[in-house]
Each structure stands twice: as C-alpha cells, then as structure tokens.
Backbone bond lengths (Angstrom), bond angles and torsions (degrees), N, CA, C in turn:
res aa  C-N    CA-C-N  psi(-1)  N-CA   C-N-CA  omega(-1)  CA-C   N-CA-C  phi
1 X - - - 1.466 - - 1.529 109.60 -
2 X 1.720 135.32 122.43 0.610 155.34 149.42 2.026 121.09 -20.21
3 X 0.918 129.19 102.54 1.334 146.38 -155.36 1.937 82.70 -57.11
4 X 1.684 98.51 127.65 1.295 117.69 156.33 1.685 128.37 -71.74
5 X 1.422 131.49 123.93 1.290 126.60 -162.06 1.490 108.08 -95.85
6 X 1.416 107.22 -34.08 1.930 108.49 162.91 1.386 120.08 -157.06
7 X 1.052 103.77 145.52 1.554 120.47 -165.48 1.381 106.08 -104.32
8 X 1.470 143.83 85.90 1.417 164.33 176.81 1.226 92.24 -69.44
9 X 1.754 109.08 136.34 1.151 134.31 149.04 1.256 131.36 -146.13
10 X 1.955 117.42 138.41 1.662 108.94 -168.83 1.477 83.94 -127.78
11 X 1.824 76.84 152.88 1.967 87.98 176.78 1.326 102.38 -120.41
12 X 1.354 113.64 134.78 1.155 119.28 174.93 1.539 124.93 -104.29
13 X 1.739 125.42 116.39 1.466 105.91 174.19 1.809 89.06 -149.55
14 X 1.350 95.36 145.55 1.673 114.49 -155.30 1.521 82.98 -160.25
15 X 1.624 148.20 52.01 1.278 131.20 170.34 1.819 103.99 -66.66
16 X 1.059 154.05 13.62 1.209 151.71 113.30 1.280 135.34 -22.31
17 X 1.290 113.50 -46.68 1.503 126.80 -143.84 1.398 111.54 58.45
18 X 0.998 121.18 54.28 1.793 104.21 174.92 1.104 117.77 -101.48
19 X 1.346 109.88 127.82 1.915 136.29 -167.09 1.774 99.39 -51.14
20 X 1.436 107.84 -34.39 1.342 104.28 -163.01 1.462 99.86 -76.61
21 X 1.759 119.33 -55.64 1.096 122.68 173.21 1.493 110.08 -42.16
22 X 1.401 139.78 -60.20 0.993 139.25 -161.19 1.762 130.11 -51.50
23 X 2.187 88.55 -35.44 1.086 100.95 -162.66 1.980 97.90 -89.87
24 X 1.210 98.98 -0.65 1.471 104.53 -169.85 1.797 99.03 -80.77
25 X 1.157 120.04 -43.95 1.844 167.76 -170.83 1.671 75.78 -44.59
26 X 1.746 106.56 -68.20 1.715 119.14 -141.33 1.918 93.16 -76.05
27 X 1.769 111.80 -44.01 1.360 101.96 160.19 1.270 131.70 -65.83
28 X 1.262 138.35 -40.28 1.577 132.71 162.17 1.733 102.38 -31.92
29 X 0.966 113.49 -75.56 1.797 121.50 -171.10 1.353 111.84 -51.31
30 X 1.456 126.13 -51.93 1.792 131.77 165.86 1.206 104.94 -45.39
31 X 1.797 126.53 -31.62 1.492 109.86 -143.53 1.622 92.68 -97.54
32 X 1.483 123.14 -27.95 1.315 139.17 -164.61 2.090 92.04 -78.13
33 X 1.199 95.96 -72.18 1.394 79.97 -177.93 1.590 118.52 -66.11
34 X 1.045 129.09 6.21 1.733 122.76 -180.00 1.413 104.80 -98.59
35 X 1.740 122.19 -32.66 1.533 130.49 172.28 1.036 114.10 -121.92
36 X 1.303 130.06 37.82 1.546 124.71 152.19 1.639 105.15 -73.04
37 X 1.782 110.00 148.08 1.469 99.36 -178.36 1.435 110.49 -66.05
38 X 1.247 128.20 142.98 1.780 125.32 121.82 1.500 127.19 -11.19
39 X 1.150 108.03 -37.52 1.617 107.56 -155.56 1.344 93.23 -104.10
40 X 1.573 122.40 -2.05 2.172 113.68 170.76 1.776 91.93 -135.56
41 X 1.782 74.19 119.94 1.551 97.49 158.20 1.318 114.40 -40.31
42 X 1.174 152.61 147.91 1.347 142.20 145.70 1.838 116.52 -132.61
43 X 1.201 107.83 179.10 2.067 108.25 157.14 1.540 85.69 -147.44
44 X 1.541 90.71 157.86 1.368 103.53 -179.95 1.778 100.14 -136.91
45 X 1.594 107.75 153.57 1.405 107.15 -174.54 1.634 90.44 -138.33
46 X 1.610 96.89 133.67 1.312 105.30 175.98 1.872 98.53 -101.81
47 X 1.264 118.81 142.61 1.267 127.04 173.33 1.103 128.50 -149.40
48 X 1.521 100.42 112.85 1.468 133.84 -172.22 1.605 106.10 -46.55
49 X 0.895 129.76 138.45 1.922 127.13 170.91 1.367 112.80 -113.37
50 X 1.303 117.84 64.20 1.488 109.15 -168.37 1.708 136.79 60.87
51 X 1.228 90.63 18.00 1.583 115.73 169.08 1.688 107.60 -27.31
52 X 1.804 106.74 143.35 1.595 113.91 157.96 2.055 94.08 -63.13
53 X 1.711 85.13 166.10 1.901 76.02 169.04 1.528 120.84 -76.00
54 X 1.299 134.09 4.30 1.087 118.11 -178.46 1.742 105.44 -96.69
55 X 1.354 102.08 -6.71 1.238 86.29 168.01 1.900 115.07 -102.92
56 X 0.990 97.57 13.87 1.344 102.26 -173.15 1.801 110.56 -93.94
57 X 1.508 91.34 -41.59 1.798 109.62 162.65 1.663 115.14 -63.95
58 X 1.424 114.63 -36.03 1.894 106.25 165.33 1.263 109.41 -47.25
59 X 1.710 106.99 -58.65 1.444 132.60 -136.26 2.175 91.43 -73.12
60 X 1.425 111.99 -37.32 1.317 119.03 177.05 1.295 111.56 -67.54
61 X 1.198 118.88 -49.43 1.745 131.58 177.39 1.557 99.72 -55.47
62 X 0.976 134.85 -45.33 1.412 117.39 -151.24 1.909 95.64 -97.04
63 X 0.995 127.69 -36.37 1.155 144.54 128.66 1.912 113.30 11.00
64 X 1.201 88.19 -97.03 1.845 110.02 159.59 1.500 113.59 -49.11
65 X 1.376 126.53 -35.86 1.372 133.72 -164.81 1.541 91.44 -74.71
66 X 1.341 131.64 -70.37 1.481 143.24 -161.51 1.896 119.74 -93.04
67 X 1.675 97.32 -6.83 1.832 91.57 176.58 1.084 106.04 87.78
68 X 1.848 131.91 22.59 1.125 110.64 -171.72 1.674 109.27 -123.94
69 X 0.908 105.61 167.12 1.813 117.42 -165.33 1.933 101.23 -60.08
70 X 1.268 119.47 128.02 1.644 93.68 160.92 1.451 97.88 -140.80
71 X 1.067 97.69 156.73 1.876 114.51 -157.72 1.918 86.12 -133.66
72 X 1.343 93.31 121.73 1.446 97.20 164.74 1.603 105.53 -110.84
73 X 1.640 116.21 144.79 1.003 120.88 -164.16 2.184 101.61 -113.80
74 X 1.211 155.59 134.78 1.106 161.47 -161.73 1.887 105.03 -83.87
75 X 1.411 102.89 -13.60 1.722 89.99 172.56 2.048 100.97 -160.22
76 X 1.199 120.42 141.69 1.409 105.41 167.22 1.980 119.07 -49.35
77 X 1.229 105.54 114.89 1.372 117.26 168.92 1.386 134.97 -98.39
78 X 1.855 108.12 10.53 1.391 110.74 118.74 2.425 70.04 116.82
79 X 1.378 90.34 136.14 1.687 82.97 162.03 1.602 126.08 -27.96
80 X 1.227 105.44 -71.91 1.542 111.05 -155.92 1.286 102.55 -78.86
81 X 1.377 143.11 -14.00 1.611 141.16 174.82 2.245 84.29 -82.64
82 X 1.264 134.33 -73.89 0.947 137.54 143.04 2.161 110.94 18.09
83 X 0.874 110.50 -92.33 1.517 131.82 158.26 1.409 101.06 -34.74
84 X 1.245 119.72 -86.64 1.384 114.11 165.32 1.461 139.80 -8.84
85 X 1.608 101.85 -41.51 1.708 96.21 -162.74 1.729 81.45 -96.43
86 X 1.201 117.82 -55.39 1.888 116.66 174.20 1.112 96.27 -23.87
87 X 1.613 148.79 -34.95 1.974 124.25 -148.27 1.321 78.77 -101.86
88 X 1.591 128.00 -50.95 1.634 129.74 -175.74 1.168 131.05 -41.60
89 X 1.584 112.64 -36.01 1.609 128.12 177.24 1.987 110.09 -99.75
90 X 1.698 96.56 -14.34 1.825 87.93 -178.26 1.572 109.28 -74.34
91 X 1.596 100.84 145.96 1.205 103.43 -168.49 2.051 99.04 -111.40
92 X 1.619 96.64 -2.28 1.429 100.36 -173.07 1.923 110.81 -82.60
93 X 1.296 92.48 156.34 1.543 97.22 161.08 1.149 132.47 -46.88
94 X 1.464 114.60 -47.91 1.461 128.18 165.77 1.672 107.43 -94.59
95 X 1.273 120.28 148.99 1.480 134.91 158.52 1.804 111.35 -105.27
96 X 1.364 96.85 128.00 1.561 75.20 172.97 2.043 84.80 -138.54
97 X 1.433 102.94 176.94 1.604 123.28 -177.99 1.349 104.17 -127.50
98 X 1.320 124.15 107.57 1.524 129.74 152.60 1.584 114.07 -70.19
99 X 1.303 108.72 107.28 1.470 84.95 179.93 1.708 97.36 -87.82
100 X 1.207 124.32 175.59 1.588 156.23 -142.94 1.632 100.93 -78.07
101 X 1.625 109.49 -26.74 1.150 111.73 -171.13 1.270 138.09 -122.07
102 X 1.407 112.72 14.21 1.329 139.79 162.42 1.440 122.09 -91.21
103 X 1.448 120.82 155.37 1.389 138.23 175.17 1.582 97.38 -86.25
104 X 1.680 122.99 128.85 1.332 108.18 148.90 1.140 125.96 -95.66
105 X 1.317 129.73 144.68 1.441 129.98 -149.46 1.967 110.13 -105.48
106 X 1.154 149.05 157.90 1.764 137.02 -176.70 1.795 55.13 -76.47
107 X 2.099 74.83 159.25 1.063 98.89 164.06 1.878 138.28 94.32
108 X 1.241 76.52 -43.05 1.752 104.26 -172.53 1.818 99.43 -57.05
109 X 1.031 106.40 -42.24 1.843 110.41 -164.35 1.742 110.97 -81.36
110 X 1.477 97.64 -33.98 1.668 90.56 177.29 1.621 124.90 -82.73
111 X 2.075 95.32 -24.96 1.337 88.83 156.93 1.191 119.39 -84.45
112 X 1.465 152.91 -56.82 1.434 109.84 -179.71 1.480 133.63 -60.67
113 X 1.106 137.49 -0.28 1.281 142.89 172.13 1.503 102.38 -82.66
114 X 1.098 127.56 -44.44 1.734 119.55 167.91 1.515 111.27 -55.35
115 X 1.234 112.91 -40.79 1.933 128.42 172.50 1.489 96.76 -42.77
116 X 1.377 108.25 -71.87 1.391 115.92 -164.62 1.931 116.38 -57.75
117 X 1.831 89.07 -33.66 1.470 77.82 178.04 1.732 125.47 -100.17
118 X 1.466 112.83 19.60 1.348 133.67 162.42 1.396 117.00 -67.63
119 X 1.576 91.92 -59.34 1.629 119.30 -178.59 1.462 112.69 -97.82
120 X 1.569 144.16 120.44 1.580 137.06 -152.23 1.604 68.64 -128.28
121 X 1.444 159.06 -12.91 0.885 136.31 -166.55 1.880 96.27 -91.77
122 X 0.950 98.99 -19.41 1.671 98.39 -167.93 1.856 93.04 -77.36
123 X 0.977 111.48 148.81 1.679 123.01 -170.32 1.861 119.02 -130.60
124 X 1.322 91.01 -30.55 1.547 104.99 161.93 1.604 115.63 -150.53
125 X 1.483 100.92 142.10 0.962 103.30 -176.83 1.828 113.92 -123.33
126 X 1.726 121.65 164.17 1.302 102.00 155.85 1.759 101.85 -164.18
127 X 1.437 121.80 157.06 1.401 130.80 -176.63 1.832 106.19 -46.85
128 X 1.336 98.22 157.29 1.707 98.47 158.13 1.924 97.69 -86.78
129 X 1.254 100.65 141.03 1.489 124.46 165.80 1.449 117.10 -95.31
130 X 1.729 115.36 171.14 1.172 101.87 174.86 1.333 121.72 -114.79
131 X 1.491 110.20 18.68 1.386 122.16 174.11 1.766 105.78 -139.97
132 X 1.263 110.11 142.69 1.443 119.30 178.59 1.135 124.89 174.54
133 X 1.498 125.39 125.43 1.756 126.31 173.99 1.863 99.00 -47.50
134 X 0.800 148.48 -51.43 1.263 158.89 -154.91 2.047 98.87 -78.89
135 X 1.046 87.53 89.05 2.250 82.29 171.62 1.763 116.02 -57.42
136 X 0.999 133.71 -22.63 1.734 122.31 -177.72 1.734 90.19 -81.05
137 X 1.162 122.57 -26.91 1.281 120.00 -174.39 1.755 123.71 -53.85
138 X 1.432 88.28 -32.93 1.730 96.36 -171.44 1.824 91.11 -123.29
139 X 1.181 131.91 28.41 1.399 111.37 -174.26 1.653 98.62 -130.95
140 X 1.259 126.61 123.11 1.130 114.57 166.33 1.650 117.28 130.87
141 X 1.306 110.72 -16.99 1.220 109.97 -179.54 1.620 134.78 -52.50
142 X 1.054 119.93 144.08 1.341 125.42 -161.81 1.683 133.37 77.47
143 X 1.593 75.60 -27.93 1.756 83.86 171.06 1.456 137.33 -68.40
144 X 1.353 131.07 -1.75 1.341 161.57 154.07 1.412 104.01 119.53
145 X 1.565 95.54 174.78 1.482 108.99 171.74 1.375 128.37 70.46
146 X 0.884 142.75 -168.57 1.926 152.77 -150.58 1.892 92.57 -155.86
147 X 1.255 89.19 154.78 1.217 119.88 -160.71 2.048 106.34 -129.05
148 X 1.650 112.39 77.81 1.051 111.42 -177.98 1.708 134.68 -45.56
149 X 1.505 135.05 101.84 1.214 114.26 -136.84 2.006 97.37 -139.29
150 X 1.478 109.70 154.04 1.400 96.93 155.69 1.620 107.56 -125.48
151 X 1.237 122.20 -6.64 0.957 127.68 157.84 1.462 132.19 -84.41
152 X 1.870 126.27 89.53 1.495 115.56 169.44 1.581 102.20 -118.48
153 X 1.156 97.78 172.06 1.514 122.42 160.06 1.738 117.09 -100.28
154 X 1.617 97.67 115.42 1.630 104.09 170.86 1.765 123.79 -40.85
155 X 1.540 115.85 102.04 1.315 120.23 174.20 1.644 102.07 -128.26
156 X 1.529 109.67 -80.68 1.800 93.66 -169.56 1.953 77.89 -137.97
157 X 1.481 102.37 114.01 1.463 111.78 160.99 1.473 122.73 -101.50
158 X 0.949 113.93 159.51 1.767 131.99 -168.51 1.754 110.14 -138.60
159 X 0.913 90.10 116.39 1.498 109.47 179.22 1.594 133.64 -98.01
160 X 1.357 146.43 81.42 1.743 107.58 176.74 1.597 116.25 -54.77
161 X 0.974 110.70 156.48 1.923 121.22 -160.73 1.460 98.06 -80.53
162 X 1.640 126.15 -23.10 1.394 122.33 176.82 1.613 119.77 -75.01
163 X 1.554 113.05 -10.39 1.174 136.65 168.27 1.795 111.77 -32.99
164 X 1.992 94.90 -61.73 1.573 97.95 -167.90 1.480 114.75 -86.38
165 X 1.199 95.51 7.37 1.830 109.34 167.15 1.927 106.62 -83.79
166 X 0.794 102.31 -38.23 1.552 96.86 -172.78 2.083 115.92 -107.21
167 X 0.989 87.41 -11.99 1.741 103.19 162.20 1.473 112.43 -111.50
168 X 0.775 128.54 -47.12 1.592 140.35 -170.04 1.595 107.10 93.58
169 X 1.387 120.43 -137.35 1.445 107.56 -151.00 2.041 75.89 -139.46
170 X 1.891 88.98 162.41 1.178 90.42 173.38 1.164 160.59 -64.14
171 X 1.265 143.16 142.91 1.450 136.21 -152.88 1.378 107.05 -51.56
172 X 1.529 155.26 113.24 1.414 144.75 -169.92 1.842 91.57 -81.29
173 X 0.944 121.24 -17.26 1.964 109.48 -170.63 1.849 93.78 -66.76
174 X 1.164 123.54 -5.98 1.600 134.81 -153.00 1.594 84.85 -105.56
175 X 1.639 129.36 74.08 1.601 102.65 -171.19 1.873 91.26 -92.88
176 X 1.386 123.16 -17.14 1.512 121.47 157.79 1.695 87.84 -156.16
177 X 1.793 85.35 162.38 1.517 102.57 171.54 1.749 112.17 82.68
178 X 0.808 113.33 123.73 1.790 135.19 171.83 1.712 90.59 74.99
179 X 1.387 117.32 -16.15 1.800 97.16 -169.72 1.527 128.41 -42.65
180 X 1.395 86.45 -60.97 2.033 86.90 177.66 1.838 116.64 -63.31
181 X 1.105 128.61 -5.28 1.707 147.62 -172.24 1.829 68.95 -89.22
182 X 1.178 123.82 -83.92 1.453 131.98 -143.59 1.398 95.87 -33.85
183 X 1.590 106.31 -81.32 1.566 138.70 176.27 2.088 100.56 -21.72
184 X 1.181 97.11 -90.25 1.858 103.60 169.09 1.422 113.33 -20.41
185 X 1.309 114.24 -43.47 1.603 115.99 -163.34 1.847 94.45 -62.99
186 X 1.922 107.56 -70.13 1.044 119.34 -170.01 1.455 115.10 -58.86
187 X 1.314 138.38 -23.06 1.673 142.77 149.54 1.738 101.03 -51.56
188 X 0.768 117.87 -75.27 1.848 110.33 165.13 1.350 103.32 -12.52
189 X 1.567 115.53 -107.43 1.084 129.22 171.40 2.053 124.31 -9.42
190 X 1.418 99.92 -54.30 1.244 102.47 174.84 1.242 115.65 -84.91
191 X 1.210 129.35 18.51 1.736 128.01 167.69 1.446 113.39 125.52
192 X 1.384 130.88 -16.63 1.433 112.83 -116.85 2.137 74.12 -142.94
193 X 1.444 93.00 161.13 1.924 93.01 162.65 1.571 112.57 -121.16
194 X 1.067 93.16 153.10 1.972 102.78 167.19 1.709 104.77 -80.78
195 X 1.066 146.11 155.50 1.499 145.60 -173.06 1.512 108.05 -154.93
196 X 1.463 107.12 132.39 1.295 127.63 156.86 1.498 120.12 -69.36
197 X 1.206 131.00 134.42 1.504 111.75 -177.52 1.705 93.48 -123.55
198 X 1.647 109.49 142.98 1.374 124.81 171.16 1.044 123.99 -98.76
199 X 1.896 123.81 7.12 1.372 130.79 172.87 1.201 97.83 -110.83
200 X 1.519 147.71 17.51 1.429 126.83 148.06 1.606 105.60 -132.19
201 X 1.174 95.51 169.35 1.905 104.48 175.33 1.424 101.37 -158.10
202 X 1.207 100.84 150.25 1.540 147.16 164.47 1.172 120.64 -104.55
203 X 1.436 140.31 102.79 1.579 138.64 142.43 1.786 114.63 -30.14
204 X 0.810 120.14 114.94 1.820 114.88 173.32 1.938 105.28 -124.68
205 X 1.225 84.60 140.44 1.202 113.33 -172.28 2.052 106.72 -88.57
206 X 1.318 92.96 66.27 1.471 112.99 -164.97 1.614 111.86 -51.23
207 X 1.235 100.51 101.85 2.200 104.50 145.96 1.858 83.19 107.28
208 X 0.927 104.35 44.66 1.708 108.86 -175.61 1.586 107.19 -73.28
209 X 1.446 100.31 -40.22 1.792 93.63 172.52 1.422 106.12 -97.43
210 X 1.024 122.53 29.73 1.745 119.98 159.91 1.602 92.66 -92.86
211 X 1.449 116.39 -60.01 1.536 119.40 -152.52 1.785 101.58 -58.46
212 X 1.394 113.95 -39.29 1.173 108.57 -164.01 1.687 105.01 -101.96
213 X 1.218 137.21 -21.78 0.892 126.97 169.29 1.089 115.05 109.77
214 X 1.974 127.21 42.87 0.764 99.12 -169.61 1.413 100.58 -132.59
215 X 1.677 126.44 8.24 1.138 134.90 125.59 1.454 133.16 -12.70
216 X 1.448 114.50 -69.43 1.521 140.26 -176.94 1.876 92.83 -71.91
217 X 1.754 142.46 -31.21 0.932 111.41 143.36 1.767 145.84 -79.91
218 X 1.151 86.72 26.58 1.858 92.14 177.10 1.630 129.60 -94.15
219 X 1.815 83.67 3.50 1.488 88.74 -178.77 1.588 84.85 -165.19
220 X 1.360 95.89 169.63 1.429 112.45 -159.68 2.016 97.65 -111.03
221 X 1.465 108.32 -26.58 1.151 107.36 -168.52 1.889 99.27 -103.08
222 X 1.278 108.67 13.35 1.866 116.43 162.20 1.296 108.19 -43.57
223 X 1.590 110.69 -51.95 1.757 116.22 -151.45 1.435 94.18 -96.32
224 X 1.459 114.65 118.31 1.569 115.40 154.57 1.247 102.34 -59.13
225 X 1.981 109.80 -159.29 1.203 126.65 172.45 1.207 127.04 -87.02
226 X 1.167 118.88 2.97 1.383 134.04 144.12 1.560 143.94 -105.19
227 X 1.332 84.50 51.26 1.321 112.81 -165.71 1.427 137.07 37.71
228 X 1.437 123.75 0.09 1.348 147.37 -159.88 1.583 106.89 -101.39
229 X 1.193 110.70 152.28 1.534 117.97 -177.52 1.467 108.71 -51.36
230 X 1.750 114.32 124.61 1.487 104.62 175.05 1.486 103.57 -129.64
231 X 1.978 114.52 114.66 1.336 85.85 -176.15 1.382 111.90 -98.45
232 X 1.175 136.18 42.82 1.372 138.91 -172.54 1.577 114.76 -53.98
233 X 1.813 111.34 -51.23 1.248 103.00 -178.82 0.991 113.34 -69.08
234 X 1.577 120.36 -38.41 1.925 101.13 170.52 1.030 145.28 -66.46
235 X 1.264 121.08 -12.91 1.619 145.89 145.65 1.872 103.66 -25.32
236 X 1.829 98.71 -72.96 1.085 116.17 -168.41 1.707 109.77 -77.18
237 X 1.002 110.60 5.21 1.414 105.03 154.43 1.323 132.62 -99.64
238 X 1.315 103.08 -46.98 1.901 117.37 154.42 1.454 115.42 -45.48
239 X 1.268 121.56 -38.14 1.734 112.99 -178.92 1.800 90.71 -89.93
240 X 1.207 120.57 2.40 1.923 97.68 171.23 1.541 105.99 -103.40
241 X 1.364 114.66 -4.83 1.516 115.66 163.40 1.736 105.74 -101.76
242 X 1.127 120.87 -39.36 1.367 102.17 174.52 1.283 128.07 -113.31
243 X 1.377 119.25 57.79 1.944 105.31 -151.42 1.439 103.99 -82.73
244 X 1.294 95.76 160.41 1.477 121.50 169.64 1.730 98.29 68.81
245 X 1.132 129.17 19.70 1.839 146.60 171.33 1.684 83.54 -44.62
246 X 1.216 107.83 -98.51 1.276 109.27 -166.49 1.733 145.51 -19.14
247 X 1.559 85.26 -24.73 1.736 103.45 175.34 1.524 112.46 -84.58
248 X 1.285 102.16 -21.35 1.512 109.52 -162.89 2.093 103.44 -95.48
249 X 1.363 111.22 -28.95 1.404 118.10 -171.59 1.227 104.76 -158.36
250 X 1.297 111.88 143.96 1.613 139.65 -166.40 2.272 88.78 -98.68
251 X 1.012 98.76 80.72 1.686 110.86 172.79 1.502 103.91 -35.18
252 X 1.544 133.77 -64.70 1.049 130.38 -151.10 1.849 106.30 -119.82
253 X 1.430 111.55 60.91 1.433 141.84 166.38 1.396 101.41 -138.97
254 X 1.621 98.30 131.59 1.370 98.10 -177.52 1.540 126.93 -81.80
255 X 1.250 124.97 152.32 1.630 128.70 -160.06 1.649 93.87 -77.69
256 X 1.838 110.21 163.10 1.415 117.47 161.05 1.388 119.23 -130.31
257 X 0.932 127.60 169.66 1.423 104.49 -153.89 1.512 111.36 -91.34
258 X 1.536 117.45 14.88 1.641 129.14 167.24 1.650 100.62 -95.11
259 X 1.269 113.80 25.03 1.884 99.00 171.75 1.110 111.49 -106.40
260 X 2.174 113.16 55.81 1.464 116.14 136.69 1.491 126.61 -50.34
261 X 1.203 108.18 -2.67 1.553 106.18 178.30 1.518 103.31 -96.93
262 X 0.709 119.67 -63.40 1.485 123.78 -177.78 1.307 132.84 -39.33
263 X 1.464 99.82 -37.10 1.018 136.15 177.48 1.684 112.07 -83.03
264 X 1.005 119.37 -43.35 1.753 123.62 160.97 1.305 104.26 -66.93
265 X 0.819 141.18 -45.54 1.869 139.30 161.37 1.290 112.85 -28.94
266 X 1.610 117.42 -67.59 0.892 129.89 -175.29 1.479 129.25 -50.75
267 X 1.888 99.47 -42.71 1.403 129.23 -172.92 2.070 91.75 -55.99
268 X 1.055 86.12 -69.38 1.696 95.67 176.94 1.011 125.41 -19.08
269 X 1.512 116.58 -51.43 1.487 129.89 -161.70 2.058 100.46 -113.45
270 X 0.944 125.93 6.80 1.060 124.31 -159.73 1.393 115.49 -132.38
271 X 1.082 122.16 -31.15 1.748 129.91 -131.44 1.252 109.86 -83.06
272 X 1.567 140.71 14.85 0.783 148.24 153.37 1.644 125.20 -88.59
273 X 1.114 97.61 -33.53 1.581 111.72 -168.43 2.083 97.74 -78.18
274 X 1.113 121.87 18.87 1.850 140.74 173.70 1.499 119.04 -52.05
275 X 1.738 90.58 -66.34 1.690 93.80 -164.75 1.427 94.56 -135.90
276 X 1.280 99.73 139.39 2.007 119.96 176.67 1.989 98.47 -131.64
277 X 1.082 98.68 126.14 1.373 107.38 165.10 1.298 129.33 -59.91
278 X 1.035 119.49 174.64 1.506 137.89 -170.87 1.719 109.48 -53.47
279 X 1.733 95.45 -63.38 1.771 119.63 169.30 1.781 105.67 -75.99
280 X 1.221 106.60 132.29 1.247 87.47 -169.35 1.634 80.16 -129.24
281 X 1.529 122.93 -42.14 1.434 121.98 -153.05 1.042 131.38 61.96
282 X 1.358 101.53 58.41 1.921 104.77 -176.66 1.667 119.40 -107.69
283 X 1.341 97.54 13.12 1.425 100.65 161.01 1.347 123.11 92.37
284 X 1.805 111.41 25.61 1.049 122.41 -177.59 1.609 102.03 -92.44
C-alpha cells in the first residue's frame, strides 16, 4: 500500500440536535472532501461523540456520500481524547483535525503542509480565520509568513505524525477549553512551535458550541448553581498543572524564534507536564 500523506479527522457533537450546528457539521465535511488537494493521498474519519440518532444518521450519510471512515462513539469523549483516537488510527504523514465548524478552503492543505515542510521546527500548524477571540488569528492574511504562537483557537490543525511521538498525545482532563493552549505550551517546551499561517484561511463559524450548548455538555462541573456556564473548576485545574504561567509569559503575544529564554524558564518550572501517553485514564 502506497504511503498515506494525511490522515483527516472531524468530531462531531451536537447533543441538542441543532439544525444550525448540524448544518454547519454537513458544510465542514462537503468542504473537506470538495477541496482537499488531488496531489495528497489522504483518509478521513468522521466521529460521532455520542450523538442523538439523528445526528448519527447525518454523520453516516455523509460518510457513504464521500468514502469516508465513520466511527460512532457511545458517549462524548471530550475534544482532546477525540484528537487522540484520529493520531492513533492515522496512517498519514501528516495528521490534521477539521473541527465541525469551519469551511475548508482548495488549497488550504498544500499550503500548510509545504509551511510545515520548509520549517521542521514548526510542529503544529493552522490557517488564519475570519473570526477569533485571539487578534493574530484573524489579522494578516495573505500577507506572508506564519505567525509564531502558543496561543490558538481550534479551527483546521495540521500535524507531522512524529509530533505525538515526542510530545505524546493530548491531555484527555481537556474534554473542551484550554486543550489546544495545553498541547502548544508542551510543543514549546519540547523544542518545537505551534504556528499561525497568513497564506491560508478558513471562514469559521465562530462560538458554535456556545450557541448550541454543547460546551456546557462536556463537563458536568460547567453549570454552577445558577445554571449558567461556570468555569471556575477549570481555571483551578489549569493553574494546578501550570501555576504561576502567567507571571512567567504573556500566552497571547506572539513567540520569536530567540525565546531560548523563555523557554528555559519554562523548562524549569514545567518539564514534566511534556508527554502523556496514548492510555491516559481520564475518565471518559
């Protein structure tokens, strides 16, 4: 068998049913198979997260429609366990993550994969978008170059596959929220940068699991007592894996490629928190 060049994966979770989510779900998947290049082999796996059945019947249909793998899963297992099983089952050189709510654009895959293979220091990569809490995220496109970063927002990532050999795989306690911050930090740490790129873009269909609600189901301790999003415990879990982060580095300023200092700081205070295995047992 002929060597695979990327291994695509979308996660799907809509415990709502929401038409909007859904219909966003049916463009992510059309847009990947209509502008993925010609010129890279790929497989793609769509995976269900504990879907109602009607989303499980889209998620099969579209599936059948394009030739692509779909794995239904019996409960949401949270982004980064999610991410996880995509690097475990890719058989490609590159890994990349569509998430559910982005447009993929022609084009988008050969330029960052040429990015990545210019630059071997860069370890993850992803498009500028046109919506994002994060400003380098949406500013800059076309104008050249990558944008050294530890701060992104999950839209369409790109991986080399030797990546989860030398970082390991993502934190599963991350079932949404701080995961990709987590992941970026420990690629830092282990040598390597996360990168913004200004020669491709993605449209994203911004705050999709705020609108529908499917954030506030990824954890049980979301809802204070007033029923409203509370992220307190995740706060207080992120500062017991990374404390005192904030004093030491400005997260959302972008890196240059002289932050051996920063980066030895970090090593100091950090250097354990690197690589997590495959099995992690986090209680999904």
């Amino acid at each position: 068998m002929s060597q695979i060049d990327v291994s695509y994966g979308i996660l799907h979770y809509n415990p709502s049913s929401s038409v909007e989510a859904r219909d966003a779900f049916i463009r992510a998947v059309d847009s990947l198979a209509e502008n993925r290049s010609d010129n890279l082999t790929s497989e793609v796996f769509i995976i269900d997260q504990g879907n109602p059945h009607r989303e499980i019947e889209t998620g099969q249909g579209l599936a059948k429609r394009h030739g692509f793998n779909f794995i239904s899963l019996k409960e949401n297992v949270g982004i980064s366990r999610g991410i996880n099983l995509i690097a475990g089952m890719a058989r490609g050189r590159y890994v990349s993550l569509v998430t559910s709510d982005v447009f993929f654009t022609e084009g988008l895959d050969e330029s960052l994969i040429g990015t990545l293979e210019r630059h071997h220091d860069i370890w993850q990569i992803c498009p500028t978008s046109d919506k994002s809490d994060i400003p380098y995220q949406i500013e800059g496109f076309a104008s050249g170059g990558v944008v050294l970063t530890l701060a992104q927002e999950l839209t369409i990532q790109f991986w080399p596959r030797h990546v989860f050999d030398k970082v390991g795989y993502y934190d599963e306690r991350w079932k949404a929220c701080y995961e990709n911050l987590d992941y970026a930090l420990r690629i830092f740490l282990a040598g390597g940068y996360a990168a913004i790129s200004h020669e491709a873009f993605c449209p994203h269909d911004y705050h999709m699991c705020v609108r529908t609600g499917a954030r506030e189901h990824s954890y049980d301790d979301y809802i204070g007592n007033n029923g409203e999003f509370d992220p307190t415990p995740l706060q207080a879990m992120w500062e017991s894996k990374w404390p005192g982060l904030k004093h030491l580095i400005d997260l959302y300023t972008p890196l240059t490629h002289d932050s051996n200092r920063v980066q030895e700081i970090m090593i100091a205070h950090y250097k354990n928190n690197i690589f997590l295995p495959y099995v992690q047992n986090a209680g999904y």
